[in-house]
N, C-alpha and C positions, 0 to 999 in steps of 0.2 A: 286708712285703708288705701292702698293701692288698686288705682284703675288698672283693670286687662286690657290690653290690646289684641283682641284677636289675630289680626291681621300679621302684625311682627310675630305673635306664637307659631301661627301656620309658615311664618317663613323660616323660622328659628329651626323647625321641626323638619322642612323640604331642605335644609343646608345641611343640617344633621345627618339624614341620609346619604344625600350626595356626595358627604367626607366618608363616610363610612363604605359606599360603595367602589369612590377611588381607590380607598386605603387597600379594599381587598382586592382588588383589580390588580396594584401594583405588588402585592404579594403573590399573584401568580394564580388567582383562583378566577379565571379569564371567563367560567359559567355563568359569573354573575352578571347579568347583561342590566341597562335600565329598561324599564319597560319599554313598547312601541306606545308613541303618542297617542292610539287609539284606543289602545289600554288602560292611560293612565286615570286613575281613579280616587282621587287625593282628595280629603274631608274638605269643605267650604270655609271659611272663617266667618261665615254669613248663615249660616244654616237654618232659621228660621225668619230672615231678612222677608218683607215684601219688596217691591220697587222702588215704594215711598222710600223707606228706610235705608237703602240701599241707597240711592238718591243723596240721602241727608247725611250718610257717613260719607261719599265721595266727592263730596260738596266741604266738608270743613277737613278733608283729608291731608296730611301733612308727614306723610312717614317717606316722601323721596326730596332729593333734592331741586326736583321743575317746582315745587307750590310758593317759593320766595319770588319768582319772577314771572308765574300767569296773572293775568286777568282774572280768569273764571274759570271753573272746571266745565267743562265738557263731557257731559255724563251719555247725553245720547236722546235720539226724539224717536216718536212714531207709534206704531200702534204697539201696544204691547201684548199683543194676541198675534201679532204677524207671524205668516206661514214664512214670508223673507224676509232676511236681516241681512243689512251690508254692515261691512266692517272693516276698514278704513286704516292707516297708520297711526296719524296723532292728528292734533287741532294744528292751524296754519293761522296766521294773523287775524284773517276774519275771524276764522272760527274764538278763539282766544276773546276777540271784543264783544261778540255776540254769544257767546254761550251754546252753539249749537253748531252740530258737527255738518260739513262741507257747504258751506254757503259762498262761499268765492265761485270763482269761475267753473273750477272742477266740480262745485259740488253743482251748479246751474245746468253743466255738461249732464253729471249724473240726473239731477230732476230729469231731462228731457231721455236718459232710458229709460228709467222707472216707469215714465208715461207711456214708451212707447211698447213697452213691455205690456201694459193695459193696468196698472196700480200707480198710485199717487203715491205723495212723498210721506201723507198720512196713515196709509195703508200699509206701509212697511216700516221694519226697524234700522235706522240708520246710527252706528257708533265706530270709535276706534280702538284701538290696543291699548293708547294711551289717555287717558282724560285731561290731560295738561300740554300745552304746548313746549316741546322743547327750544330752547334759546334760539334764536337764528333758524328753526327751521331743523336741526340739523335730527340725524338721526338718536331717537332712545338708546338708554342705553342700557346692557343687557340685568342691572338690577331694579330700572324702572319697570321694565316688562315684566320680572320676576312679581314684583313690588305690585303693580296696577294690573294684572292678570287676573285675580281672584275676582276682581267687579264683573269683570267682560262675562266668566264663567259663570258668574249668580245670575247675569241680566242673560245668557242663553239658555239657564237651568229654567229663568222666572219663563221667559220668553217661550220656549220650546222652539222655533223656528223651523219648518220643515227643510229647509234651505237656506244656507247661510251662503253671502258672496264676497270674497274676500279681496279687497282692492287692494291690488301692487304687489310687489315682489315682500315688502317687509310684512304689510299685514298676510301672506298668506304665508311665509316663512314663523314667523312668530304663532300663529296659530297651530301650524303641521309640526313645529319645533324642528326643521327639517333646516340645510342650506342649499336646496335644491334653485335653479334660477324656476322665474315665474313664466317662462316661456316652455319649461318641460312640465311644472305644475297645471295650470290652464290648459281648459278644455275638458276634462273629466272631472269627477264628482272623488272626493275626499272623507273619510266617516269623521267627525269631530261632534263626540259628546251627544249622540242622540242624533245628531244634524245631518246632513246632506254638504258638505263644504266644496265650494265652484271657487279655485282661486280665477284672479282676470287683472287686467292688465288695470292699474290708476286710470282715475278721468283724467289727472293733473298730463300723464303721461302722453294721453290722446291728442291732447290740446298741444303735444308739442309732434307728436308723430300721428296725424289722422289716418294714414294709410292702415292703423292698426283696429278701424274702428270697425269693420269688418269680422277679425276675428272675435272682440270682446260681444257682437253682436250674435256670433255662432255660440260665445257660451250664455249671453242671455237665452239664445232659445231652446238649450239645452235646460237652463233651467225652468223658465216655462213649460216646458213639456212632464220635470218630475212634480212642478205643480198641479197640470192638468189644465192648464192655463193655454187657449184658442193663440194662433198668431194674430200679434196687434195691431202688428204695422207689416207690412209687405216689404217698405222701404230701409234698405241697411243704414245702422246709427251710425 
């Protein structure tokens, strides 16, 4: 008996389309548009998954080519009832040896908004696009995202998030499926899947340009506010 792969069918079936919408595209029947991101509405390959589960399949996951050279998967912490979830690009070396997403410097940057926002690092949901670190750092690549997309969607279907925050130019680009820069994206509220989506500029970014900590701190308290969330700190992050 042959074991299923959910995950490859739901991909097998999203490429299947995709050829098929080119095909007619290039035949001249220029109607067929693809959906708007906000739209799209594509079966889970997880569909009756808890967290646990969910967890235990992206933990022994091996259907891209980053699982020969990670450490550990990086699935994601916090609470899993949270009204916010950050959502980040991939794992970076720490993260990679420790299992858990932004624990370097950017992610210490991020604790001290969260806090300052008035919620812990427990209280919220912190994950990335990707669960594996890529080589060097460098960027995903677009069959990885294709490939590790379907976890992120279960853990915001599990999650519900009323606000999701989308750190950096790539995680708020891969999540809007958009190549907008993150400088026209940030600052207003995005629909993605039920959610609220705030893109904003990386911690990693800050730490190299703080003059922008200002702005990331205007979309914190935009978010704050569709929480219903009191200002925390008077002081700009």
């Amino acid at each position: 008996m042959v074991d299923r792969d959910p995950v490859r069918e739901y991909l097998q079936v999203v490429a299947t389309v995709r050829e098929f919408v080119e095909e007619q595209m290039q035949l001249g029947f220029a109607e067929l548009k693809e959906p708007e991101p906000a739209q799209r509405e594509e079966q889970s390959p997880f569909p009756d998954f808890d967290m646990s589960r969910l967890q235990s399949e992206a933990m022994a996951c091996k259907r891209c080519e980053l699982h020969p050279t990670r450490n550990t998967v990086v699935f994601g912490v916090g609470d899993e009832n949270a009204d916010l979830m950050f959502v980040g690009e991939a794992p970076g070396a720490d993260e990679d040896r420790q299992g858990e997403p932004f624990v370097g410097r950017a992610g210490q940057l991020l604790t001290k908004i969260i806090e300052a926002m008035g919620f812990t690092r427990d209280g919220v949901y912190i994950a990335n696009v990707i669960k594996c670190r890529p080589p060097g750092n460098r960027n995903p690549k677009p069959i990885e995202i294709e490939t590790c997309e379907p976890f992120l969607l279960k853990q915001v279907e599990l999650i519900q998030p009323k606000v999701i925050c989308a750190l950096g130019s790539f995680a708020a680009q891969a999540l809007l499926h958009t190549d907008e820069k993150i400088s026209r994206l940030r600052g207003r509220f995005h629909d993605y899947h039920g959610s609220k989506l705030m893109p904003t500029y990386h911690p990693a970014f800050l730490l190299r340009n703080p003059h922008s900590k200002r702005e990331v701190w205007e979309d914190m308290k935009k978010v704050m506010a569709e929480l219903g969330v009191s200002r925390a700190a008077e002081a700009e992050q």
